[in-house]
C-alpha positions as CSV (number, residue, x, y, z in Angstrom):
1,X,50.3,187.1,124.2
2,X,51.8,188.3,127.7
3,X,49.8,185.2,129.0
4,X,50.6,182.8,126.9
5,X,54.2,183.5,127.4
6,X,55.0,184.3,130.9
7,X,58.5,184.3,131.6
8,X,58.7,187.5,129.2
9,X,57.4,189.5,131.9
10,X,60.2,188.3,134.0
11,X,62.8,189.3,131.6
12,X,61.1,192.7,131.5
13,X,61.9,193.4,135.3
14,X,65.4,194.0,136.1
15,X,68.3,192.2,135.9
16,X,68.4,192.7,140.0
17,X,64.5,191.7,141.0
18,X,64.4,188.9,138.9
19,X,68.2,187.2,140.1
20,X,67.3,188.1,143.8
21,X,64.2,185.9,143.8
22,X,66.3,182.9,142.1
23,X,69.8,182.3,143.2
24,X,70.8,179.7,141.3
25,X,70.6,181.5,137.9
26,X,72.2,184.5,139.5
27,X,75.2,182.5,140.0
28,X,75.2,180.4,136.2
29,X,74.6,183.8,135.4
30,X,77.9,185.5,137.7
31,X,80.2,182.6,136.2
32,X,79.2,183.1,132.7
33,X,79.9,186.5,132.8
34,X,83.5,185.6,134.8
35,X,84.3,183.0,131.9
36,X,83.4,184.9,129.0
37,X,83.7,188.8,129.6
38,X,87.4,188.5,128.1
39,X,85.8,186.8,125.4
40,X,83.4,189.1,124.4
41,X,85.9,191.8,124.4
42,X,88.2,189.8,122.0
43,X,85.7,188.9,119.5
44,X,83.3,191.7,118.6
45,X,81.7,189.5,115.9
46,X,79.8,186.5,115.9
47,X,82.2,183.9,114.1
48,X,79.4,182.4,112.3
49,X,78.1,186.0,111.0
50,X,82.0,187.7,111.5
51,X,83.0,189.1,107.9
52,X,84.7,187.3,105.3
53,X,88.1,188.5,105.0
54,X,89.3,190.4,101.6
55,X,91.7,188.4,99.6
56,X,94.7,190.7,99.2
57,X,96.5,190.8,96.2
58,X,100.3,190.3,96.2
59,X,103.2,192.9,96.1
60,X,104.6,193.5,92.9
61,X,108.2,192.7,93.1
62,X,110.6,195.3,91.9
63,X,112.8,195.2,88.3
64,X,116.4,194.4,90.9
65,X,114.6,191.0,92.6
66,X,113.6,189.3,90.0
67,X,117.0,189.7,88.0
68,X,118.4,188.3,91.0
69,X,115.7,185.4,91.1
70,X,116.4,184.5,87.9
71,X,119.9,184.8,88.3
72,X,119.5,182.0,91.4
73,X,117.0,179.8,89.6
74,X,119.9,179.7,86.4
75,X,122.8,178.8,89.2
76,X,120.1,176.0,90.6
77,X,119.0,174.7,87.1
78,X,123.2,174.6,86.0
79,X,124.0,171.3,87.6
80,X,124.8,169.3,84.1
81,X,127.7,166.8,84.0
82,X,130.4,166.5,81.4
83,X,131.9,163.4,81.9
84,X,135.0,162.1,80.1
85,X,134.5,158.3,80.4
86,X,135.3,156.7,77.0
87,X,132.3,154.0,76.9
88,X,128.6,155.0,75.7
89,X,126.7,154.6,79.3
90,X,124.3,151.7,79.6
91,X,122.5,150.5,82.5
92,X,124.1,147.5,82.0
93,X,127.3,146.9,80.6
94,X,127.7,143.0,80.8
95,X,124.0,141.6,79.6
96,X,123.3,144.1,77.1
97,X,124.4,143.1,73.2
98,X,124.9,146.7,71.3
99,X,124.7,145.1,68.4
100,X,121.0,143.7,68.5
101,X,118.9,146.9,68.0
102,X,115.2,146.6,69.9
103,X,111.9,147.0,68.1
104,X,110.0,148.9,70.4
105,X,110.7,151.0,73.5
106,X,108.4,150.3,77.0
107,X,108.9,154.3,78.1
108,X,109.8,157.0,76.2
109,X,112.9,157.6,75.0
110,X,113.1,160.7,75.8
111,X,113.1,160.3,79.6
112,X,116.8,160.2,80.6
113,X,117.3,157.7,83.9
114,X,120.1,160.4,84.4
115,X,117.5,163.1,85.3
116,X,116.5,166.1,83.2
117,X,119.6,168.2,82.4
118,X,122.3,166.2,84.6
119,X,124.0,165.2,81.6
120,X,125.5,166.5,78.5
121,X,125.1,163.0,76.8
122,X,121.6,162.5,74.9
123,X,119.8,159.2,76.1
124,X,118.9,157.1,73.1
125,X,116.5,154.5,75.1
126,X,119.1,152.0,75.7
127,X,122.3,154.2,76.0
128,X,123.9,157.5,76.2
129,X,126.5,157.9,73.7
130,X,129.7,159.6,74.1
131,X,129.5,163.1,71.7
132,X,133.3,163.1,71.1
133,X,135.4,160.1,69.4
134,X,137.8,158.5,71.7
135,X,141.3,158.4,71.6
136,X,142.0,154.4,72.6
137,X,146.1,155.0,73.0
138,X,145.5,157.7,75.3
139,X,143.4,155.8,77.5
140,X,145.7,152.6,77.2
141,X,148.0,155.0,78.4
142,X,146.7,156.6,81.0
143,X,145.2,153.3,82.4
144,X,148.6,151.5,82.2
145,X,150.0,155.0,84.1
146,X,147.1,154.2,86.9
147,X,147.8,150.4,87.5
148,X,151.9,150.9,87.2
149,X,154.3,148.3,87.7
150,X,152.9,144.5,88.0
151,X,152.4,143.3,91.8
152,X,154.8,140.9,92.4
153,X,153.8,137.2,93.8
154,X,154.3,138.5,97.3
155,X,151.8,141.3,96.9
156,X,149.4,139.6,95.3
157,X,149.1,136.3,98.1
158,X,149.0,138.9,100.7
159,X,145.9,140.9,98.9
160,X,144.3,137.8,98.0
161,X,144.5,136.5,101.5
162,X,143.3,140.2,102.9
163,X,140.6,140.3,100.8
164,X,139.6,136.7,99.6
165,X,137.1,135.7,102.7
166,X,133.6,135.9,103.6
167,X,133.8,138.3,106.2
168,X,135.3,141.1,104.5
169,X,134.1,144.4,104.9
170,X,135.1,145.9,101.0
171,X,132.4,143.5,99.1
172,X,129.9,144.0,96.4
173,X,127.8,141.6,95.0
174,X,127.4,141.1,91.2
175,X,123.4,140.2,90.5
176,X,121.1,139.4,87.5
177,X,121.8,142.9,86.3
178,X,125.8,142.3,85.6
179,X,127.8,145.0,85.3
180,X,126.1,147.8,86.1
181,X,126.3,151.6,85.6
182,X,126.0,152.7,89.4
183,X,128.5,149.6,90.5
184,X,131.2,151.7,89.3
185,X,130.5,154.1,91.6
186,X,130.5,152.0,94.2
187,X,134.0,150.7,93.4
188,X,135.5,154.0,93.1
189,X,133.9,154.5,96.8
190,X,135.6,151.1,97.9
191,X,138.8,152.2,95.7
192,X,138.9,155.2,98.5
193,X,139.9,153.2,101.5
194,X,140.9,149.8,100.2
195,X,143.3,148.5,98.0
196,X,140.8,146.5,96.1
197,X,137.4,145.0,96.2
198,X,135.4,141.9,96.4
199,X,132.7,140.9,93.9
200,X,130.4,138.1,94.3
201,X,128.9,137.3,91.3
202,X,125.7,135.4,91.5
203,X,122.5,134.6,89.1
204,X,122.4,134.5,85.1
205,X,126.0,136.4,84.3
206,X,127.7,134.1,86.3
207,X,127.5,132.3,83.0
208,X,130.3,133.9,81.2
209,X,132.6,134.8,84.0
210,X,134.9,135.7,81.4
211,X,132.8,138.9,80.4
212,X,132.6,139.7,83.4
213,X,135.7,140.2,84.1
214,X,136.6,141.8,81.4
215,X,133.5,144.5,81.4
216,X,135.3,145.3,85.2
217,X,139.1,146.1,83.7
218,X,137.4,147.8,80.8
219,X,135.1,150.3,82.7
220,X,136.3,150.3,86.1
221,X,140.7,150.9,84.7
222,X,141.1,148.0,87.4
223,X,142.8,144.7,87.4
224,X,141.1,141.1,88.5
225,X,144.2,139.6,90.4
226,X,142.1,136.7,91.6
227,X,139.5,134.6,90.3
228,X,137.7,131.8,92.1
229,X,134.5,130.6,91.1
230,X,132.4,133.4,91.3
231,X,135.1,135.4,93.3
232,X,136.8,137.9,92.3
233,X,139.3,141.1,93.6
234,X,139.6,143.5,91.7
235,X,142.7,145.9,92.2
236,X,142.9,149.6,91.8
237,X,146.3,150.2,90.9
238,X,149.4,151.5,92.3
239,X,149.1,155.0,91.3
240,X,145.4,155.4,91.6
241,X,144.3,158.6,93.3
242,X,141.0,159.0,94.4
243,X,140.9,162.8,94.2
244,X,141.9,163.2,90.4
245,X,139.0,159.9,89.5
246,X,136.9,159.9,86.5
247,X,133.8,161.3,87.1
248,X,131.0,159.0,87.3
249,X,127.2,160.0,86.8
250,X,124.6,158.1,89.1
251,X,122.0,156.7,87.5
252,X,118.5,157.4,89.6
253,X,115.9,155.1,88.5
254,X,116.5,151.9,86.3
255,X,115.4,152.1,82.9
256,X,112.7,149.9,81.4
257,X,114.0,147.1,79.2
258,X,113.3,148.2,76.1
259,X,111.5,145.0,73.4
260,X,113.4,142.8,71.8
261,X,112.8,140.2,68.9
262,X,111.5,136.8,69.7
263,X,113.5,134.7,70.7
264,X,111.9,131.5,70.3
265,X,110.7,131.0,66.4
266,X,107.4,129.1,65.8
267,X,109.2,127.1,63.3
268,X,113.4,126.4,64.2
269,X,115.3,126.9,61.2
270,X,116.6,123.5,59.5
271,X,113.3,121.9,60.7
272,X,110.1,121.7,59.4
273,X,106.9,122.1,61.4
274,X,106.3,118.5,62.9
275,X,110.2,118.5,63.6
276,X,109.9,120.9,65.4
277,X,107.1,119.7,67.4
278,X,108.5,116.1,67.6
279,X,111.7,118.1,68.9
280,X,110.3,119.9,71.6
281,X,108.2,117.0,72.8
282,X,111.4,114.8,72.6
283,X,113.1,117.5,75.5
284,X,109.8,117.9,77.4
285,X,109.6,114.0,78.4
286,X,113.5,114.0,78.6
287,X,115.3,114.1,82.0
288,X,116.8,117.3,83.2
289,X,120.3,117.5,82.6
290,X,120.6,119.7,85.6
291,X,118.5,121.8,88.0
292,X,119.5,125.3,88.3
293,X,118.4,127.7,91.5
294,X,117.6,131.3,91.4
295,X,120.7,133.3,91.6
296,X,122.7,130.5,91.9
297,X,126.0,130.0,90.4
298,X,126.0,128.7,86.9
299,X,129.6,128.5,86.2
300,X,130.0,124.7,84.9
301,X,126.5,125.3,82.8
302,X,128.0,125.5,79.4
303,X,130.6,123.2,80.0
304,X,128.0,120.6,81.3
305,X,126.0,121.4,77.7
306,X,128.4,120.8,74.9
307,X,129.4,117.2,76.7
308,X,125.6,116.6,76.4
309,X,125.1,117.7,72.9
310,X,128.0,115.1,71.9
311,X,125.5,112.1,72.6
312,X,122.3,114.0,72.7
313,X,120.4,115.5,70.5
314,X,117.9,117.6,72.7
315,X,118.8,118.9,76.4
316,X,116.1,119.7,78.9
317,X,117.2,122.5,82.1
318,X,114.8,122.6,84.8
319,X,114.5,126.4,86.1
320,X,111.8,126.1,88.6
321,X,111.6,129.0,90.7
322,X,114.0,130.9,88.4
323,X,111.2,133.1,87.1
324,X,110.2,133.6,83.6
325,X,112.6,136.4,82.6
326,X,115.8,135.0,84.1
327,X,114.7,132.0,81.9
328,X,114.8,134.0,78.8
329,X,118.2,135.4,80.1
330,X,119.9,131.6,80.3
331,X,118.4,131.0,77.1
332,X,120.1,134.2,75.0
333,X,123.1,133.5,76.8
334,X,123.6,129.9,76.1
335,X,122.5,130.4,72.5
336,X,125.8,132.6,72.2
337,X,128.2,130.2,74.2
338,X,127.3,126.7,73.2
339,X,125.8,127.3,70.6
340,X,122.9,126.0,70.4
341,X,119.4,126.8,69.4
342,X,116.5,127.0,72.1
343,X,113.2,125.6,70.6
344,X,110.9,126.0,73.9
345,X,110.3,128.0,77.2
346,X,107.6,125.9,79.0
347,X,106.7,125.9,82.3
348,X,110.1,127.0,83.4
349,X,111.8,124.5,81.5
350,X,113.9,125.4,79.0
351,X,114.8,123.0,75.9
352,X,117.9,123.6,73.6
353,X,118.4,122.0,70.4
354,X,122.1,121.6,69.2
355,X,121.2,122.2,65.9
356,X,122.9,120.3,62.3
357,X,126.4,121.4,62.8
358,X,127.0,117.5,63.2
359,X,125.5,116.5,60.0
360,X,126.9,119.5,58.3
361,X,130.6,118.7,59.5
362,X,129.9,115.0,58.3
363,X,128.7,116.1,55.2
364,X,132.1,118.7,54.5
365,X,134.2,116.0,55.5
């Protein structure tokens, strides 16, 4: 065996015969040692063979911390809001219909967009209702205390003309979702440093600009002074103190839309079957009486509607690049306003039907 392997009886001789006869692995042989000697000392064990380390349990803590432990985790957990604000909260006050109850719910109820515990108000899936009833005189009162005398004309030119133009810096804009919860938040914020704000309304709820305005004076305890369009300022008051505000909970995610009826019935009622069908075919190859652009201003809509309806029968609105929903939006709303009765949503048209009140009017008289 010593023959077939020769270079064991090398390693057999001493360290200082055999590194004599061959320099060069005396010196790979001197730097190892110089690089790794510290090394050695460190780690007694191999790493790959070193051993496995005990998993120590943890300290019992004593009776005193955890009272105090669960005395911080109560103070953390004891953040819930009572708010006083005389309306049921909604996510949005101006496109929402309280009386029209939905059929089914996309999310659970359950699942307040307030947060778990951040408010002493119960969400039902489409609003939070207030717990106590509501005193309307004292709130007339106290809201009539906030906005005190009337501005005069004076006052009111030089607010309008402060506030009126593109470039100023108190703005808000007013979107598909209307009135919404968090935007009075944001007005109270504005209310802070400015006498009043500027709202740009834009997209379906410029529709009934009358809503709007009064959804702002009802929730916000402000007062439109100007009007233009889809421009409004809304002023605070005279005796409005930021400090002593109404508390105003933030809403942190938006709510699901919850499922509502259909709007559209196979069959319109006061028409039979192939009516209907003739009907809707009648508004499909009709022009448009207008084309309306995604959050555009739709101010003259309704107006443009009911002059129509006194010579037509059937009115076609080209949406394109409206979307689907905000179709459905235009469609509830107009239904309401005119009314009228919409008999198709195709292709982002939609087609109203003014209904019998014509023949029905003829026929009374």
């Amino acid at each position: 065996m010593m023959k077939l392997f020769p270079w064991r009886r090398l390693t057999s001789q001493p360290h200082g015969t055999l590194y004599s006869k061959i320099p060069s692995l005396s010196f790979i042989y001197f730097s190892r040692s110089l690089f790794h000697s510290q090394q050695e000392q460190e780690d007694i064990f191999d790493p790959p063979f070193s051993p496995t380390l005990r998993n120590h349990k943890p300290k019992k803590k004593k009776k005193g911390e955890k009272h105090e432990n669960a005395a911080s985790n109560e103070e953390a957990q004891n953040f819930t809001l009572n708010s006083d604000l005389p309306f049921d909260f909604r996510y949005s006050y101006s496109e929402t219909n309280p009386a029209v109850e939905p059929i089914g719910f996309r999310e659970p109820p359950r699942f307040s967009p307030f947060g778990p515990g951040r408010l002493d108000r119960k969400w039902t899936g489409t609003s939070a209702p207030r717990l106590q009833p509501v005193d309307l005189e004292k709130v007339a009162e106290e809201r009539r205390r906030v906005l005190g005398e009337p501005l005069s004309e004076e006052e009111t030119a030089e607010l309008v003309e402060k506030y009126r133009h593109n470039d100023c810096s108190r703005q808000m804009n007013l979107g598909r979702g209307g009135v919404t919860h968090n935007m009075l938040e944001d007005i109270h914020n504005h209310w802070k440093r400015a006498e009043a704000v500027r709202i740009k309304c834009l997209g379906v709820p410029t529709l009934d600009m009358d809503n709007i305005c009064s959804h702002l004076e009802d929730k916000s305890g402000g007062k439109v002074i100007y009007r233009h369009i889809n421009i409004l300022l809304l002023y605070r008051g005279r005796n409005y103190d930021s400090k002593s505000r109404p508390t105003v909970p933030v809403m942190l995610w938006k709510p699901l839309a919850p499922i509502y009826p259909k709007l559209v019935k196979n069959v319109a009622d006061g028409l039979t079957f192939e009516e209907t069908k003739a009907m809707r075919n009648k508004g499909l190859n009709a022009p448009p009486l207008t084309k309306l652009s995604r959050n555009g201003v739709y101010v003259n809509v309704v107006d443009k509607i009911r002059t129509a309806f006194e010579t037509e029968e059937v009115v076609r609105l080209d949406c394109t690049h409206v979307g689907t929903s905000d179709c459905k939006r235009i469609g509830v709303k107009l239904r309401d306003l005119v009314p009228c009765v919409p008999i198709l949503f195709k292709d982002e048209q939609i087609i109203l039907w003014r209904g019998k009140r014509d023949e029905e009017q003829n026929s009374g008289s």
